[in-house]
VEXTI-876716 format. One record per residue: residue number from 0; residue in one letter; x, y, z of N, C-alpha, C in turn. Coordinates in nm, 2 decimals, padded with zeros to 4 digits. Layout:
% residues N
DORO pos code    n_u    n_v    n_w   ca_u   ca_v   ca_w    c_u    c_v    c_w
DORO NUM    A      X      Y      Z      X      Y      Z      X      Y      Z
...
This chain:
% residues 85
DORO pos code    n_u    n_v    n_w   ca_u   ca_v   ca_w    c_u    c_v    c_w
DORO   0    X -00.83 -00.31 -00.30 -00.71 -00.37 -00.25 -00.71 -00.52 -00.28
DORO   1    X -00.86 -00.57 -00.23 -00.83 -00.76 -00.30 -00.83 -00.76 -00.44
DORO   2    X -00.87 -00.67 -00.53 -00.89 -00.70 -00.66 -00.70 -00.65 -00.73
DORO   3    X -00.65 -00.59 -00.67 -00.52 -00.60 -00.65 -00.41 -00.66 -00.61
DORO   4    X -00.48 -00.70 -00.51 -00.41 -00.88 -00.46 -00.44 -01.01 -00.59
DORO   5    X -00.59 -00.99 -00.61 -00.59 -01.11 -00.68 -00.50 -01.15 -00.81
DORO   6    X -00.53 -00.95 -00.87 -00.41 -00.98 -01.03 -00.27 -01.01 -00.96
DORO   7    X -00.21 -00.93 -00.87 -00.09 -01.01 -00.85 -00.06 -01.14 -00.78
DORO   8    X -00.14 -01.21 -00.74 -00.17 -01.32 -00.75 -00.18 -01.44 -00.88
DORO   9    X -00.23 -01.37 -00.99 -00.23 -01.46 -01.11 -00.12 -01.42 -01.19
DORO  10    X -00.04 -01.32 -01.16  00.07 -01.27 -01.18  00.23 -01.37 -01.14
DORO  11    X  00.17 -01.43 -01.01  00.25 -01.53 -00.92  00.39 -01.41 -00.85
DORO  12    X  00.33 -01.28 -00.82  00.36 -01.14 -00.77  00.49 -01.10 -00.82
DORO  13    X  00.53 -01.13 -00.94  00.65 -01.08 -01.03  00.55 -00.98 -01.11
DORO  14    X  00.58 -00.87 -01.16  00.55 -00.74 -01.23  00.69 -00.70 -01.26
DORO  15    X  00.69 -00.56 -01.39  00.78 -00.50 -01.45  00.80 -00.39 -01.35
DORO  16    X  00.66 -00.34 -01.37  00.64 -00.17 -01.32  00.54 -00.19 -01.21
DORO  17    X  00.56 -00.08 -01.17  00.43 -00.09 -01.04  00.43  00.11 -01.04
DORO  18    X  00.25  00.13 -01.07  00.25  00.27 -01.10  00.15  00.28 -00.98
DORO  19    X  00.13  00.39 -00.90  00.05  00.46 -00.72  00.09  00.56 -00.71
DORO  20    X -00.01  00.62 -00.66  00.01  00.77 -00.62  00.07  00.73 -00.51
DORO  21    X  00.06  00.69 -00.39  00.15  00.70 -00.31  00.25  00.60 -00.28
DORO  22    X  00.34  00.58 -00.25  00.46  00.48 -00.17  00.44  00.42 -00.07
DORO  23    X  00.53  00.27 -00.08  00.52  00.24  00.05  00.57  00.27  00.20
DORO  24    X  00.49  00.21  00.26  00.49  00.30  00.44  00.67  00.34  00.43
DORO  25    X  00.72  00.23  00.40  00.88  00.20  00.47  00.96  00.39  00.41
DORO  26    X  00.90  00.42  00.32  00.96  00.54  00.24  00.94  00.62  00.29
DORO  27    X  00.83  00.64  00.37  00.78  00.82  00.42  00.91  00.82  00.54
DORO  28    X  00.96  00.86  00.56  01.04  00.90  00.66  01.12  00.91  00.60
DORO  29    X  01.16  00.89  00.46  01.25  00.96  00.42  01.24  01.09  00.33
DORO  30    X  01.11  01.09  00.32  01.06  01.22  00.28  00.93  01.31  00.37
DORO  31    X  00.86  01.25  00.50  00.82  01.31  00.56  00.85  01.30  00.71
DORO  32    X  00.87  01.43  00.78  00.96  01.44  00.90  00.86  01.34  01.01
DORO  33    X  00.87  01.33  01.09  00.82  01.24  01.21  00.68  01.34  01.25
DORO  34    X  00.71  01.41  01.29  00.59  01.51  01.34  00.47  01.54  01.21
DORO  35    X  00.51  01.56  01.09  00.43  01.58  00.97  00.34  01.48  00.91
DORO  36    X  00.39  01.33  00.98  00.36  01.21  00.93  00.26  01.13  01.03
DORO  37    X  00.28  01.20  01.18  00.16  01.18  01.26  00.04  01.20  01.23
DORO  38    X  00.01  01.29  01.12 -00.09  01.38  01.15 -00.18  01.30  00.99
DORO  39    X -00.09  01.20  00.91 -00.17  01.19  00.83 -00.17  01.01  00.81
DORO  40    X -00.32  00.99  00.72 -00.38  00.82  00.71 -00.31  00.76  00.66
DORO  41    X -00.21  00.67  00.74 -00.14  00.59  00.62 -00.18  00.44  00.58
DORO  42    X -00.27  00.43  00.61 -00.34  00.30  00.57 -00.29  00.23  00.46
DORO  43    X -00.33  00.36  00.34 -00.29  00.28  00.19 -00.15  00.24  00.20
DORO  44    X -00.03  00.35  00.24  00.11  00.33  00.24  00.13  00.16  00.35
DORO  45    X  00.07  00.12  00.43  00.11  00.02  00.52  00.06 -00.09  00.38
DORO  46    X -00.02 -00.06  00.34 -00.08 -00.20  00.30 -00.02 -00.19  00.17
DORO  47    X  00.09 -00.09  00.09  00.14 -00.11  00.00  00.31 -00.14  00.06
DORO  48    X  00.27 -00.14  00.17  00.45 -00.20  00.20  00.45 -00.34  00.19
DORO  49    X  00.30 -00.42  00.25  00.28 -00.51  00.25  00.29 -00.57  00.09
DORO  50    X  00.23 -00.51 -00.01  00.27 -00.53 -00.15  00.47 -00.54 -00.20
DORO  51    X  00.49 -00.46 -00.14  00.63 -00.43 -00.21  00.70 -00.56 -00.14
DORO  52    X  00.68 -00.57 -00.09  00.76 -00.73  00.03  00.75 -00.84 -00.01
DORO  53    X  00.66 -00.87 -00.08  00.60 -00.99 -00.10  00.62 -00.95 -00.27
DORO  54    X  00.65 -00.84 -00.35  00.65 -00.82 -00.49  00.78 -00.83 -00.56
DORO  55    X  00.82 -00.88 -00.65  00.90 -00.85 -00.74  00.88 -00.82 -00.83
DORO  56    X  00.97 -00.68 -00.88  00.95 -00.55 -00.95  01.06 -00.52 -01.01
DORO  57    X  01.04 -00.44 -01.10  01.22 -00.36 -01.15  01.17 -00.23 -01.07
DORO  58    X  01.06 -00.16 -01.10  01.09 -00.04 -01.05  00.94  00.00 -01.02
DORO  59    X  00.92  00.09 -00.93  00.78  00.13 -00.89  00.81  00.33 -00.87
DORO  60    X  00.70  00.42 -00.93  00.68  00.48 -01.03  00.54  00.52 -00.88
DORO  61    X  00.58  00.67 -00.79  00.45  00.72 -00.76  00.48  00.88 -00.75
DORO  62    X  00.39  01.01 -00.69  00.44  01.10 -00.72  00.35  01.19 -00.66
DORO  63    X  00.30  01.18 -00.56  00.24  01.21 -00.43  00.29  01.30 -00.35
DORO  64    X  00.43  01.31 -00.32  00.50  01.38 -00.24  00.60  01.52 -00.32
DORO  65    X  00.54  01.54 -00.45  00.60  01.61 -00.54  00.74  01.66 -00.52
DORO  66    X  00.84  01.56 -00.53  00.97  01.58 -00.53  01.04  01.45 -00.66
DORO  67    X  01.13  01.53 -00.71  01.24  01.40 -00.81  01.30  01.36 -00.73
DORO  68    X  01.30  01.18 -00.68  01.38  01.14 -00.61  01.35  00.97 -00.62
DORO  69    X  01.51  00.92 -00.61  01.51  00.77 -00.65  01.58  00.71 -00.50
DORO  70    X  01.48  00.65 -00.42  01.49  00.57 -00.35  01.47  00.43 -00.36
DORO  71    X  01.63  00.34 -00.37  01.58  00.23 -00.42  01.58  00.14 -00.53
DORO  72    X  01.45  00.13 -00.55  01.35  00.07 -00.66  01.30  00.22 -00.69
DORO  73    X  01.25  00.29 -00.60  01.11  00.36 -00.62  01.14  00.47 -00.63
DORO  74    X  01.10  00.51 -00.79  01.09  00.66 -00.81  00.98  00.77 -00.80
DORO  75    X  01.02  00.84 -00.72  00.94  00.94 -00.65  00.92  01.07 -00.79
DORO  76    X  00.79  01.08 -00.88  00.84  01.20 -00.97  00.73  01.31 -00.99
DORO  77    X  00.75  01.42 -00.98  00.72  01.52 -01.00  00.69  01.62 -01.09
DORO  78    X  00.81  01.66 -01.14  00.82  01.76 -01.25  00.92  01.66 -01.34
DORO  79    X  00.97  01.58 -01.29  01.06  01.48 -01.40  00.96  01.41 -01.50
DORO  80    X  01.01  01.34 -01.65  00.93  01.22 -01.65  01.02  01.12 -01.69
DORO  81    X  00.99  01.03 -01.73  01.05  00.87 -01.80  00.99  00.80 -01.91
DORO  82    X  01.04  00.77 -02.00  00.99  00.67 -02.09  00.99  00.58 -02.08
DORO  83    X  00.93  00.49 -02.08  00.93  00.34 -02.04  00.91  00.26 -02.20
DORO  84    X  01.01  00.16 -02.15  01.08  00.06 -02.33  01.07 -00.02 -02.25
């Protein structure tokens, strides 16, 4: 996580893309129910919310929760893909 802080840091926290398996915290509730979401470690998701807040991005690119879906910025993908230009 600090060695990820520090590049976006020398970055001055502007990025194009931003590629994770999982999403930030703020997203799971819209893809996992309240009860399903108790039960699992969201550590990494809190501390990439804290990323997304403080980041400017065009778009961020994870696919953890195996569904096609664009929330946002953040594309959730699955069975889709993208080419990136």
């Amino acid at each position: 996580m600090r060695r990820v802080e520090d590049s976006l840091d020398s970055e001055n926290w502007k990025i194009d893309v931003v590629f994770s398996h999982t999403c930030p915290y703020k997203y799971l509730y819209c893809l996992v129910n309240k009860r399903q979401h108790s039960s699992i470690d969201d550590t990494t998701e809190r501390w990439l919310d804290k990323i997304e807040d403080k980041l400017t991005y065009s778009r961020w690119y994870c696919g953890h929760f195996h569904t096609d879906e664009i929330i946002d910025k953040v594309h959730f993908m699955y069975q889709g893909f993208r080419e990136l230009i």
